[in-house]
N, C-alpha and C positions, 0 to 999 in steps of 0.2 A: 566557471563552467558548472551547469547544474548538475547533479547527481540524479539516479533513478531509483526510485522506489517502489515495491508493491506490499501495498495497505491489507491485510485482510479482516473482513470483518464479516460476524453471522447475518444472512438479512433480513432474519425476521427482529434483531436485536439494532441494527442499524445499516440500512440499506444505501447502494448509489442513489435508487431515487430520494432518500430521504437526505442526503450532500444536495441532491440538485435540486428539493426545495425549501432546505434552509439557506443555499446559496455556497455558506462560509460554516464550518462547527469546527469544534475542538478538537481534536485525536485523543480521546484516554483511554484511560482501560485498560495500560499497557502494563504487565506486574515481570517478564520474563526480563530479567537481564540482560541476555543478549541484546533483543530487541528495542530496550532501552539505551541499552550504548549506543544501538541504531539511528535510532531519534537525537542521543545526542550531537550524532554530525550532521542531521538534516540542517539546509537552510533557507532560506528564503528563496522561492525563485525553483527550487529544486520539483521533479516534476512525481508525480504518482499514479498508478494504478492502482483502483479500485478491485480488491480479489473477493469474492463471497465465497466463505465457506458453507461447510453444509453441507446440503445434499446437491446444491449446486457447482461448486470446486470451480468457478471460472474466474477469469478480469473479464470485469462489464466495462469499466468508464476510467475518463482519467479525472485527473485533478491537482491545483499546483498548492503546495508548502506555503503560507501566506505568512510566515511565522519563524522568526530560530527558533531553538527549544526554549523552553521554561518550566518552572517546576508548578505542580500541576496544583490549582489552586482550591483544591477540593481534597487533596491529600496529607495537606499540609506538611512535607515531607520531600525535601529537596532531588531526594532519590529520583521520586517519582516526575518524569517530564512529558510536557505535551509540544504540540506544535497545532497551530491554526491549519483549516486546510480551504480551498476554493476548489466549488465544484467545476469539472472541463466536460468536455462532450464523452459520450456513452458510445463504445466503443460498436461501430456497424454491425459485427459477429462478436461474439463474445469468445475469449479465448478459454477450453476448457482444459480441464489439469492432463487426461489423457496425451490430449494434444501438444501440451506442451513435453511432459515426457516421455513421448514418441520421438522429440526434435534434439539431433545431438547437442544445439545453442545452448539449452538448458542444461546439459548431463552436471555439472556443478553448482548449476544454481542452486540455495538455501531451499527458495521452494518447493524443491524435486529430494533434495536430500536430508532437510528438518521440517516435516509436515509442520510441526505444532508450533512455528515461529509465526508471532503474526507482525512483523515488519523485517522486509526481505530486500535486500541491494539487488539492483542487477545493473550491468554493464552496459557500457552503450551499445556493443554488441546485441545484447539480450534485448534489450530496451526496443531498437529497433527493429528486430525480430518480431517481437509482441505486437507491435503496431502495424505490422505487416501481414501476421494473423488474425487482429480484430477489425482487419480493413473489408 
């Protein structure tokens, strides 16, 4: 059963449209601990949303895990892990942070209550919710 994910990332530092034309890139960048244990359970198969931070606060797009974790080959430093990712389709409306906590689905999400986490679980619950506000 895949897991759900949302990815954040700034987009003038790395954008969904620059996943959807490199096609496939890396996940790094990642130094928080938590969000590293994060990564350590993603796997293969497992699905993602694309969140921009900034002055933007939304999920634009999706994208699926192409990868288990591994450690990140730029760090040299086992600590440190990545995972491959594949761009999916760009979400119709983009879901903004407002919006999501306005929605009680979210009242627990990491999203809504650790701003500064940039890899965030959510539920299938959640999951489906999201996709029914970017529809």
């Amino acid at each position: 059963m895949p897991h759900y994910w949302i990815l954040k990332t700034e987009p003038s530092s790395y954008s969904f449209d620059d996943l959807v034309r490199d096609r496939t890139t890396r996940w790094d960048g990642v130094a928080n601990p938590v969000a590293l244990k994060h990564i350590r359970t993603m796997q293969t198969g497992d699905a993602v949303l694309i969140y921009h931070t900034g002055k933007e606060r939304q999920a634009v797009g999706r994208a699926t895990v192409r990868s288990d974790p591994y450690p990140d080959p730029q760090k040299g430093n086992p600590r440190f892990v990545v995972v491959d990712l594949e761009a999916g389709e760009r979400l119709a409306t983009p879901v903004g942070l407002p919006a999501i906590k306005a929605d009680a689905t979210f009242a627990e999400m990491a999203l809504v209550r650790m701003g500064r986490l940039s890899v965030v679980p959510a539920t299938p619950a959640q999951w489906k919710r999201l996709l029914e506000m970017g529809r």
